[in-house]
C-alpha positions in Angstrom: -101.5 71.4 61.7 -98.5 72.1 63.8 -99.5 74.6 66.4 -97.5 78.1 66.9 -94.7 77.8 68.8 -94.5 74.2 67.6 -91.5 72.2 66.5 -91.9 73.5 63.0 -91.4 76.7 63.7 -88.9 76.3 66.2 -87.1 74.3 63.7 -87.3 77.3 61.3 -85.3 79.6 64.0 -83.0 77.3 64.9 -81.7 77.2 61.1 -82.0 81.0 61.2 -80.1 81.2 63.7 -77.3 78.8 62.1 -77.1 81.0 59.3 -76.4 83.9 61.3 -73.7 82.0 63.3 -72.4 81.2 60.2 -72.1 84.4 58.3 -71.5 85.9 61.9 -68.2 83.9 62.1 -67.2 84.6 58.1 -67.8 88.6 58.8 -65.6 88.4 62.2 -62.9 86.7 59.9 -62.7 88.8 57.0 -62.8 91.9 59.6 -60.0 90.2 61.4 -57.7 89.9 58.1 -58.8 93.2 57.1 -57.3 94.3 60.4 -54.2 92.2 59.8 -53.9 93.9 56.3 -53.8 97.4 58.2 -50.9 96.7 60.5 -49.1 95.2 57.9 -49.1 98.0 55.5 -48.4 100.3 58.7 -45.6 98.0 59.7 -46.8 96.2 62.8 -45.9 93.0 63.6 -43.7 92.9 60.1 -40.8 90.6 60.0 -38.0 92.8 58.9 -39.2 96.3 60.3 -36.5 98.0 62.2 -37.8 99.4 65.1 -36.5 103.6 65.8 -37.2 105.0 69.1 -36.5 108.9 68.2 -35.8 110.2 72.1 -35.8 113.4 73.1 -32.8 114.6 75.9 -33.5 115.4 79.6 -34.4 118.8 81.2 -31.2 120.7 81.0 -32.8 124.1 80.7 -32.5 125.2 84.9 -28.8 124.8 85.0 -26.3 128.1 84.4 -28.0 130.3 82.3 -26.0 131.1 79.2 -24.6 127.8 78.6 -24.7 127.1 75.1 -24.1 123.7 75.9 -26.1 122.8 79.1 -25.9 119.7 80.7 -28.9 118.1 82.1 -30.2 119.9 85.5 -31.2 117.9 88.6 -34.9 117.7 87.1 -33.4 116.1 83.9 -31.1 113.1 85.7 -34.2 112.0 87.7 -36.1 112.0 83.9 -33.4 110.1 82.6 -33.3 107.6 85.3 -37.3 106.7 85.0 -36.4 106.5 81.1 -33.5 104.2 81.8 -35.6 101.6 83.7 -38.0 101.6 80.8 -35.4 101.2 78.2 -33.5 98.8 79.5 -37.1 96.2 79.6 -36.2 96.1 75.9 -33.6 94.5 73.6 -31.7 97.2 71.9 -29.2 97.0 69.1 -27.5 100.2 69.7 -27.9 103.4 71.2 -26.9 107.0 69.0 -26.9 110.5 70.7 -26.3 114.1 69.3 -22.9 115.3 70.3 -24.4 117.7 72.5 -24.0 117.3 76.5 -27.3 117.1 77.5 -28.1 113.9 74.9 -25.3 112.9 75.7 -25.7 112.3 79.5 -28.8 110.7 78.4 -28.3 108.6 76.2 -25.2 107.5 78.9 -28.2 106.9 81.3 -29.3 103.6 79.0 -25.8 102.1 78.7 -22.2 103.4 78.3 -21.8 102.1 74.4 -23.2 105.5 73.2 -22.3 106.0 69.1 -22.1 109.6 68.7 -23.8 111.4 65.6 -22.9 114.4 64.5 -26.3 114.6 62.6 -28.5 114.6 65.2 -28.1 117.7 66.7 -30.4 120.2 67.3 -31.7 122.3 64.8 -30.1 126.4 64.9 -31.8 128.5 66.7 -31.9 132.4 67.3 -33.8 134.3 70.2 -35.9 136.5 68.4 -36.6 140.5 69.5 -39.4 138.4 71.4 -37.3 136.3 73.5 -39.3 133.5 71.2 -37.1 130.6 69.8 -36.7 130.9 66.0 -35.3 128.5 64.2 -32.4 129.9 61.6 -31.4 126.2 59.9 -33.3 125.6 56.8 -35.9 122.7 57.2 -34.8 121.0 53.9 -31.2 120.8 55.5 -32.4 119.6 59.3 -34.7 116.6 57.0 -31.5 115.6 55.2 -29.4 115.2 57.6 -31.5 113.4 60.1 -33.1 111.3 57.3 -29.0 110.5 56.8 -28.5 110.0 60.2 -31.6 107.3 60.7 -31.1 106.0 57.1 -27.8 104.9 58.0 -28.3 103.5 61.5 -31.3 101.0 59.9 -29.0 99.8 57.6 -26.7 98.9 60.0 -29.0 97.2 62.6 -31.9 96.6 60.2 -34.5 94.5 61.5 -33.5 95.7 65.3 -34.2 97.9 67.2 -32.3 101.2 67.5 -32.5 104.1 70.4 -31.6 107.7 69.0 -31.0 110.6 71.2 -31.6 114.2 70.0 -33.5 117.4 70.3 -37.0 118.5 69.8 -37.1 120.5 66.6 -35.2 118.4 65.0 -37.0 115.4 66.0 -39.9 116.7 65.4 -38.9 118.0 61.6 -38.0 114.5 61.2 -41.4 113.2 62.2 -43.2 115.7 59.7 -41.2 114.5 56.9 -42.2 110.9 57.5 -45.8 112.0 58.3 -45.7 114.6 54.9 -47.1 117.0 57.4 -45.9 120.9 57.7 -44.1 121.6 60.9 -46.6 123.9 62.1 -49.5 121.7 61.3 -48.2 118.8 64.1 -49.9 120.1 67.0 -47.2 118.8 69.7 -44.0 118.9 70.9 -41.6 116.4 72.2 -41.3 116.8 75.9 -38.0 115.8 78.1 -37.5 112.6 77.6 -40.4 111.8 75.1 -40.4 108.6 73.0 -41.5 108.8 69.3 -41.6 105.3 67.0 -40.9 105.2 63.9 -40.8 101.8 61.9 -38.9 101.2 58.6 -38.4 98.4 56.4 -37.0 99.0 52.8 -38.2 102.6 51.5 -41.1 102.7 53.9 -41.3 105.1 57.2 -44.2 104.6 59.4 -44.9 106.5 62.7 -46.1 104.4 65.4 -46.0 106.6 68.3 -45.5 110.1 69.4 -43.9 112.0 72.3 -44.3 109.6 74.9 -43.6 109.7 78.7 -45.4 107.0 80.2 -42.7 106.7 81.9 -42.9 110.2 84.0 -45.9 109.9 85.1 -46.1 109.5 89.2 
C-alpha cells in the first residue's frame, strides 16, 4: 500500500498538473489569435492601412470679435506648437488643411508643404435667436464632401500616413459617418487641437481614436 501523500499520489498531481499547463498554454494561444483576429478586422497592425489623423485647428476664438475668418489667438499658437512637437515624432506623407486661416496657421505649425482643400472646411453655421451655433449645411452634403476629401488623399498616399486639418463639426460629421452613428448620439466634441484616427484600407473605415490632446496636458 502506498501511503497518502506518497509518490503515487504525488505522481497523480504532477500529471494533473501537466495537463493543465498544457491546455493552459493551448487556451492562452487561441485567445492570443483571437485577439490578433480583432485588430486585424479593425485595422491595426494591417499592412496596407493608411493611417488619417483628422486634426482639429487651434483656439482662434479670443482674437477680434467679428472676424469671419479668425486667425489663431495667442492661446491657439502655444496649442499648435505642443501639437507640432508631437507631430513631427512621426513620419508623415503629407499634410491637408481647410482653406480657412486658423487651419491654416496650423497646419503651417507642422511643416510649410501644406496642400490646401477646399473640402475641408467647416460646416455653415448660423447664430440662432439663442446666441447657440446651428448648423445651416445639410449633413448629407458636409459627409460627401469630406468623405471626397479623405477618399482622395488615401488614394494618393495609401498605405501612409496622412495629417488633415479642419473644423469640429465637420470632423466630427465625418467621424459619425464612419462610426454609422447620429451626430447627436457621439457624446464629444473635438477640442483645439484634438487628434481623431481613422484607418482605411480598400472600402473599409475604422476609427481608432478620438479627440485627442495628450499633448496639452501640463
Amino acid at each position: 500500500m502506498v501511503p497518502i501523500g506518497g509518490e503515487f499520489e504525488f505522481g497523480i498531481a504532477t500529471r494533473h498538473q501537466q495537463v493543465s499547463e498544457n491546455e493552459l498554454v493551448t487556451k492562452s494561444s487561441e485567445v492570443a489569435e483571437a485577439m490578433r483576429t480583432i485588430e486585424r478586422a479593425y485595422l491595426i497592425g494591417v499592412e496596407g492601412t493608411t493611417e488619417i489623423l483628422l486634426i482639429r485647428h487651434g483656439e482662434a476664438y479670443k482674437t477680434v470679435p467679428g472676424d469671419e475668418d479668425p486667425a489663431l489667438s495667442a492661446v491657439g499658437r502655444k496649442q499648435v506648437q505642443r501639437l507640432a512637437m508631437r507631430i513631427r515624432r512621426l513620419k508623415i506623407d503629407a499634410v491637408y488643411s481647410s482653406p480657412l486661416k486658423r487651419a491654416r496657421e496650423t497646419a503651417l505649425a507642422i511643416t510649410d508643404d501644406v496642400l490646401v482643400e477646399q473640402r475641408l472646411a467647416e460646416a455653415e453655421t448660423k447664430l440662432n435667436s439663442k446666441s447657440h451655433l446651428e448648423v445651416t449645411e445639410p449633413s448629407e452634403t458636409i459627409i460627401h464632401r469630406m468623405k471626397g476629401a479623405v477618399d482622395d488623399a488615401i488614394d494618393r498616399h495609401a498605405g501612409g500616413r496622412i495629417a488633415m486639418i479642419g473644423h469640429g463639426f465637420a470632423i466630427k460629421y465625418y467621424l459619425c459617418y464612419v462610426m454609422r452613428l447620429d451626430f447627436s448620439h457621439l457624446r464629444i466634441y473635438p477640442y483645439f487641437t484634438g487628434i481623431s484616427t481613422v484607418r482605411a484600407k480598400g472600402e473599409r473605415r475604422m476609427v481608432g481614436s478620438l479627440a485627442d490632446v495628450a499633448h496639452l496636458e501640463q
